[in-house]
C-alpha positions in Angstrom: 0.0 0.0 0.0 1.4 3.7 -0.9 2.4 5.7 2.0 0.3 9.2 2.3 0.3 12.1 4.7 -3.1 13.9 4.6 -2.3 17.4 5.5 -4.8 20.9 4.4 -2.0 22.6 5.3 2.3 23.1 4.9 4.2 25.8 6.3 8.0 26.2 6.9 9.4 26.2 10.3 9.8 29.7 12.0 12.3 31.6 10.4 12.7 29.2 7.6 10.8 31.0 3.9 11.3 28.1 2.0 9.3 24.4 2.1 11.9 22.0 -0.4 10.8 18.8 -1.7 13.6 16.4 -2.2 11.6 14.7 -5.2 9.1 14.8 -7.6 5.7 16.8 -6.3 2.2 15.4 -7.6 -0.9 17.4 -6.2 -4.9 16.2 -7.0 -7.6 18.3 -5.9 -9.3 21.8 -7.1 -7.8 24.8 -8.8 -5.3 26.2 -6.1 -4.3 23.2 -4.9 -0.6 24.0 -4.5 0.0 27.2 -3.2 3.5 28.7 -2.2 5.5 31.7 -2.9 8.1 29.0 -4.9 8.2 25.6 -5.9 11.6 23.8 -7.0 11.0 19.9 -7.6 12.1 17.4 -10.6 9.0 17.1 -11.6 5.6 19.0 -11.0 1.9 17.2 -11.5 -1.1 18.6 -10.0 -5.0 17.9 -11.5 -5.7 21.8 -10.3 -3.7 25.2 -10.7 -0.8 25.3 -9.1 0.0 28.6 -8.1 3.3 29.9 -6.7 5.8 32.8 -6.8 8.2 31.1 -8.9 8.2 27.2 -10.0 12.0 25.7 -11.0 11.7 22.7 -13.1 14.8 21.1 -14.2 16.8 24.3 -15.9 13.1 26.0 -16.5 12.1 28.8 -14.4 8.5 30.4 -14.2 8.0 33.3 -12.4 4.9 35.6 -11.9 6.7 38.5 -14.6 8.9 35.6 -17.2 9.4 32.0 -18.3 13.3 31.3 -18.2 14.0 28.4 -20.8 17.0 26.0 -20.9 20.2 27.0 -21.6 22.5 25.2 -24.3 25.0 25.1 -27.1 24.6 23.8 -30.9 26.0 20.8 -29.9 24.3 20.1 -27.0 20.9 20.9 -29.0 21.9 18.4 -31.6 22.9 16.0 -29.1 19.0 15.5 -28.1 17.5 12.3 -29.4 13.2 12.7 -30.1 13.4 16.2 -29.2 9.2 16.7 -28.7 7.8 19.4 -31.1 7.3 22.8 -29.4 10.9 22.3 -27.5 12.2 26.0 -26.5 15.6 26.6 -26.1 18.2 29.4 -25.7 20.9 28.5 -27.9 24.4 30.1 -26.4 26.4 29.1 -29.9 24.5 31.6 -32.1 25.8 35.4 -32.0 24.8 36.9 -28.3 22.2 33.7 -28.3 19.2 33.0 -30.1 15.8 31.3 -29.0 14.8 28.2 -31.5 12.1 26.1 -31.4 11.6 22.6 -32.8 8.9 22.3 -35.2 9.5 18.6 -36.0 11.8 18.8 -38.4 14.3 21.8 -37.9 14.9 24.4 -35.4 13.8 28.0 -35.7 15.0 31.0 -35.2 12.1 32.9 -32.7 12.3 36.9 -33.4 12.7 39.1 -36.4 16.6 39.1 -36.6 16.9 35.4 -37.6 20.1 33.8 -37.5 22.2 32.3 -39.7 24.4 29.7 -39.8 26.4 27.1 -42.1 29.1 24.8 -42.4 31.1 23.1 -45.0 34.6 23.7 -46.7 37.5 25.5 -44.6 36.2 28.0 -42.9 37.7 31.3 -41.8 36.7 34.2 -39.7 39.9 35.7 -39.5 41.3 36.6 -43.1 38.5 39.1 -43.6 37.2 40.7 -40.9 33.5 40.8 -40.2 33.1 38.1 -42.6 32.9 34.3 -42.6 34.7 32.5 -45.6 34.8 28.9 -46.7 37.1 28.0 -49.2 36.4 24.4 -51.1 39.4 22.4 -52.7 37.5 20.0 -53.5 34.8 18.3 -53.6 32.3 19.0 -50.6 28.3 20.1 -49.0 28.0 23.9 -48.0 25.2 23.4 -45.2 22.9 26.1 -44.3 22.1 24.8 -40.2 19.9 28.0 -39.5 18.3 30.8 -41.4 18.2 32.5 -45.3 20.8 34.9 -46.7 22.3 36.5 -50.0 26.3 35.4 -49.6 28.9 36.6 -52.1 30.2 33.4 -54.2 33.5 32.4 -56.6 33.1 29.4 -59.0 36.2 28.6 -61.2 36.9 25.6 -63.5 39.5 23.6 -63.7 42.2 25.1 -66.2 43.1 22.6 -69.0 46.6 20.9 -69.4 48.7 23.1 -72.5 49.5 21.1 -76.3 52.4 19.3 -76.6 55.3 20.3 -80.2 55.8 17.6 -82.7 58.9 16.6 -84.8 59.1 16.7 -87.9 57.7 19.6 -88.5 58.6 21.9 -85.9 54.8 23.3 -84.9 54.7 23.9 -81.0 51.4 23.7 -78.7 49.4 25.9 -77.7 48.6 27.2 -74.4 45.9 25.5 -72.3 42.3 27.6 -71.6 41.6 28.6 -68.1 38.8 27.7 -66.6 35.3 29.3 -66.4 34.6 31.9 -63.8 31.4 32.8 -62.3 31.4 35.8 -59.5 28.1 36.2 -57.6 27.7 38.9 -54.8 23.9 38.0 -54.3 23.1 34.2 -54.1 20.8 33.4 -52.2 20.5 30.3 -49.8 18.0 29.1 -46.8 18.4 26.1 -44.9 19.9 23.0 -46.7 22.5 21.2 -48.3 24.2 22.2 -51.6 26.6 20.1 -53.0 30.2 21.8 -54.0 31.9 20.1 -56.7 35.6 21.9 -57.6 37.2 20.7 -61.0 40.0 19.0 -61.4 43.1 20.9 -63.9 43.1 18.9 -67.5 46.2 16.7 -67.9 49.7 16.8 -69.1 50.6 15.7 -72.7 54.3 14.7 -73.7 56.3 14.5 -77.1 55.3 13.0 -79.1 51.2 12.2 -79.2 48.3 12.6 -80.9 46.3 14.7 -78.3 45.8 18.1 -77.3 46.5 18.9 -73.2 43.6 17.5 -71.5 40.2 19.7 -71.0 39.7 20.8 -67.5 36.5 19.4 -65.0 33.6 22.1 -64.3 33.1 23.6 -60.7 29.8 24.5 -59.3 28.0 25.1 -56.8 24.4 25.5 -56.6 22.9 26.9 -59.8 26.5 27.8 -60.9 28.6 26.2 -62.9 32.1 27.2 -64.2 33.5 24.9 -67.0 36.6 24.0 -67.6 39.2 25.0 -69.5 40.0 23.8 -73.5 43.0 21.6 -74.0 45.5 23.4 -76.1 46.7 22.2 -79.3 49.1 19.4 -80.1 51.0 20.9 -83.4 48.9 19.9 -86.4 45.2 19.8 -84.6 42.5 21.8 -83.4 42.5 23.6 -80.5 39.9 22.6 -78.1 37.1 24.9 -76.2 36.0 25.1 -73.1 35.6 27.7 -70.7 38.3 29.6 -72.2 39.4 28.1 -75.2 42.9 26.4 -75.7 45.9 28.1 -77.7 46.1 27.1 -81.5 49.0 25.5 -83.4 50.3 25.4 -86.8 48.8 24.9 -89.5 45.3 24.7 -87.6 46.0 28.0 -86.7 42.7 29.1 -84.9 42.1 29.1 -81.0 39.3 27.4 -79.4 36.5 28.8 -78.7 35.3 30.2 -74.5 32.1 29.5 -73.9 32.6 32.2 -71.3 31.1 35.7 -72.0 34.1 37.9 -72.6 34.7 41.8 -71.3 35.4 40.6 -67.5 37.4 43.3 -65.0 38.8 42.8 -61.8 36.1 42.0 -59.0 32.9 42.8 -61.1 29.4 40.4 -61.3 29.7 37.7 -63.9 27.1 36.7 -66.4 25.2 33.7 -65.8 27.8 32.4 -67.9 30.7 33.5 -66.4 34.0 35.0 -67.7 35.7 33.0 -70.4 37.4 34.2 -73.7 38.8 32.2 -76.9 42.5 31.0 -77.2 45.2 32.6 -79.6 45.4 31.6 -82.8 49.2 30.0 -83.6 51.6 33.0 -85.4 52.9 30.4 -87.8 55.3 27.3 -87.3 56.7 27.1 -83.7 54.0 30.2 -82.7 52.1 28.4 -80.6 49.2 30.6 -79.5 48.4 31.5 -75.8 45.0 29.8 -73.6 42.4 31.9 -72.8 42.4 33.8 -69.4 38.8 34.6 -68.3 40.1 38.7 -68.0 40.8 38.3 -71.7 41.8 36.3 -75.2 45.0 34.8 -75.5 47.9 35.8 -77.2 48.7 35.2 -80.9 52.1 33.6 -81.5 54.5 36.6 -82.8 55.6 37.3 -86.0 58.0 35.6 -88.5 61.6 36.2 -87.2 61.1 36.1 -83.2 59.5 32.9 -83.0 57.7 33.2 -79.5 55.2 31.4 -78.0 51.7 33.5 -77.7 51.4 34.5 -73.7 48.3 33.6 -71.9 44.8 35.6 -71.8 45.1 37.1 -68.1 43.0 36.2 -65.5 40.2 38.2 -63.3 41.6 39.1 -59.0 38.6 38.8 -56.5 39.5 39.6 -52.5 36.7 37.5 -51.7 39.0 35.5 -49.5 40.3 38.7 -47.8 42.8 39.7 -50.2 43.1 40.0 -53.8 44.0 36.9 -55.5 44.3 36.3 -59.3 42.4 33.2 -61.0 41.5 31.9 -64.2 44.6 32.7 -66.4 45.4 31.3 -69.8 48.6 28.9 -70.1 51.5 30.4 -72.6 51.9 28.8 -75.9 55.2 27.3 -77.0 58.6 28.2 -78.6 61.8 30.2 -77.9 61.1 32.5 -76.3 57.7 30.7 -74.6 54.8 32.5 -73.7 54.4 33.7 -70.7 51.8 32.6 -68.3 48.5 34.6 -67.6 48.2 36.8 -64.6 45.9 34.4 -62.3 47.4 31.1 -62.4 48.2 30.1 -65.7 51.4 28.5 -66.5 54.2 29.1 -69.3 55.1 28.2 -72.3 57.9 26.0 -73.0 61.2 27.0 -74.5 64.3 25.1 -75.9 66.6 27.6 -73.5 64.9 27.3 -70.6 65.3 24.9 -67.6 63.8 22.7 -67.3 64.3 21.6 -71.4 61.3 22.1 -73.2 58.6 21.6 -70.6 56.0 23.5 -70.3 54.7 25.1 -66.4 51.4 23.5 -65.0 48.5 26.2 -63.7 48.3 26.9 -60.2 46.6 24.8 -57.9 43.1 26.0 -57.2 43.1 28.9 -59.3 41.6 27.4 -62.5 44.7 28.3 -64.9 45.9 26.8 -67.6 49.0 25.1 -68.4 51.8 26.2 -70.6 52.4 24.2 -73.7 55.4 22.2 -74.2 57.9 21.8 -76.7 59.8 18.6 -77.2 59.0 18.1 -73.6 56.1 17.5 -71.7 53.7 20.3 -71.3 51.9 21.8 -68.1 49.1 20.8 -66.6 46.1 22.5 -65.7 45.3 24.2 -62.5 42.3 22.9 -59.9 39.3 24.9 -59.9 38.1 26.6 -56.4 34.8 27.4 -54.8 34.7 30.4 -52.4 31.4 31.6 -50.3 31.7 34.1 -48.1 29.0 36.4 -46.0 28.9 39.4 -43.2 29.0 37.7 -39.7 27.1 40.9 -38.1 
């Protein structure tokens, strides 16, 4: 049989203001059947009103002027397991601290200033001040935990690998494209996942072959996509396109085509496009024309008599990351003396003089540029591609 004490009435002890129950307190009866000017148990179940000063529940505090809510971090909300719909908290992580409510599926932000918050990439609070940053270098998920916001974002393409020369005939490579680049200082994103994928640079070619340097991957992220860069020549073929087109070689003189819109300057809004522009055309035999940059067309070989390799286009510089940084240029077509690489990544030409022999220079890592053709060498590869997205922490 339960144990019960039958009492109408409980009042602390003289000079004592405060009755504690040591465990959980359950009251039947008619409205006001606990009264008291506070009540601090585990647990609190009454059939009637209760009606006190204050009631503490677990971290919970009601009081006759507030409710106080539990206390937590991020990773102590995410911690919870069946979290009920209608959960309140005060989440400590989150600027000063934010309220959030569970409505079954997410937590909310509660109040007109909503908070945001996302994950994904390496991130970076200090390079720019005021301003969160993450940087993909490869593939990856940017994850929006908490809230909506318009966030700045960089997309480049993997820069494509430069041509390779061929003997007999003495017709260098072309330069390899750059890849695509798309600038956005207004995409917007809410809660959700959206998949980052960063390019990989177009390969290497060597003396002698049959192919031009390899194409570069696409980037994206979201609804943008920068493609990657066209292979440039081999001696004797086509120049390829892509999102800057590769450098051309004699006899197919011509430069591929960028399927990037062309007219880009330093830090400006893209097209839905993006920046991209066409490779040089080769200047004759062992002219190899220059890759594409996405700030501008490649480089025509020179001129009968000097014999040089066409430079790269030059590439676009964004401070996005905090400071400026130069992507998406063209690689350097091929032959004494051998282009030279375009501003933002791209790599050089090859030349019989310099060192090492004949090879061409690959693009830089993550910056999209393309890489320099070669000579009786092996010619650069392209550059990876990047994604950037960066917002205002205030």
């Amino acid at each position: 049989m339960t144990s019960k004490i039958v009492v109408n009435n409980i009042e602390a002890d003289a000079g004592v203001s405060t009755v504690t129950f040591a465990g959980d307190i359950s009251v039947t009866g008619s409205a006001g059947a606990l009264s008291a000017t506070s009540v601090t148990a585990t647990s609190v179940t009454s059939s009637g009103a209760v009606t006190a000063g204050s009631i503490t529940v677990g971290n919970t505090l009601i009081n006759s002027t507030s409710i106080g809510i539990g206390t937590t971090t991020t990773a102590g909300r995410n911690a919870g397991v069946g979290t009920a719909v209608g959960t309140m908290i005060f989440n400590s992580s989150l600027g000063s601290g934010v309220v959030q409510v569970f409505n079954g599926s997410s937590w909310v932000d509660i109040g007109a200033n909503e908070y945001f918050e996302a994950t994904g990439g390496t991130e970076d609070t200090s390079s720019r001040p005021g301003y969160k940053v993450h940087t993909f270098t490869g593939d990856g998920t940017f994850t929006v935990t908490s809230g909506s916001k318009s966030v700045e974002v960089l997309v480049v393409g993997g820069g494509a690998g430069g041509g390779s020369g061929y003997n007999p005939g003495g017709n260098e490579g072309g330069g390899g494209g750059a890849g695509a680049l798309l600038y956005d200082s207004g995409f917007s994103v809410s809660s959700g996942s959206y998949p980052v994928t960063v390019g990989a640079g177009g390969n290497s070619v060597t003396h002698p072959t049959s192919s031009n340097g390899g194409n570069g991957s696409n980037s994206s992220f979201g609804s943008l996509t920068g493609t990657g860069g066209g292979g440039g020549a081999r001696a004797n073929n086509t120049a390829s396109p892509g999102g800057c087109g590769g450098g051309g070689s004699h006899p197919n003189t011509g430069g591929g085509t960028g399927t990037g819109d062309s007219g880009g300057t330093n830090g400006s809004s893209s097209p839905p496009a993006g920046w991209g522009n066409d490779g040089g055309p080769a200047g004759g035999a062992s002219r190899g024309g220059g890759g594409g940059g996405a700030g501008g067309v490649g480089a025509t070989g020179t001129g009968p008599g000097t014999n040089g390799g066409g430079p790269g286009g030059a590439g676009l510089t964004y401070t996005i990351s905090g400071s400026p940084v130069g992507y998406a240029g063209g690689g350097g077509g091929a032959f004494a003396p051998g282009g030279g690489p375009g501003p933002g990544g791209g790599g050089a030409g090859a030349y019989p003089g310099g060192s090492p022999v004949a090879d061409g220079t690959a693009g830089d890592t993550n910056t999209g540029g393309g890489g320099g053709a070669g000579n009786a060498g092996v010619s650069g590869a392209g550059g990876s591609g990047i994604v950037i997205i960066a917002y205002p922490t205030a």
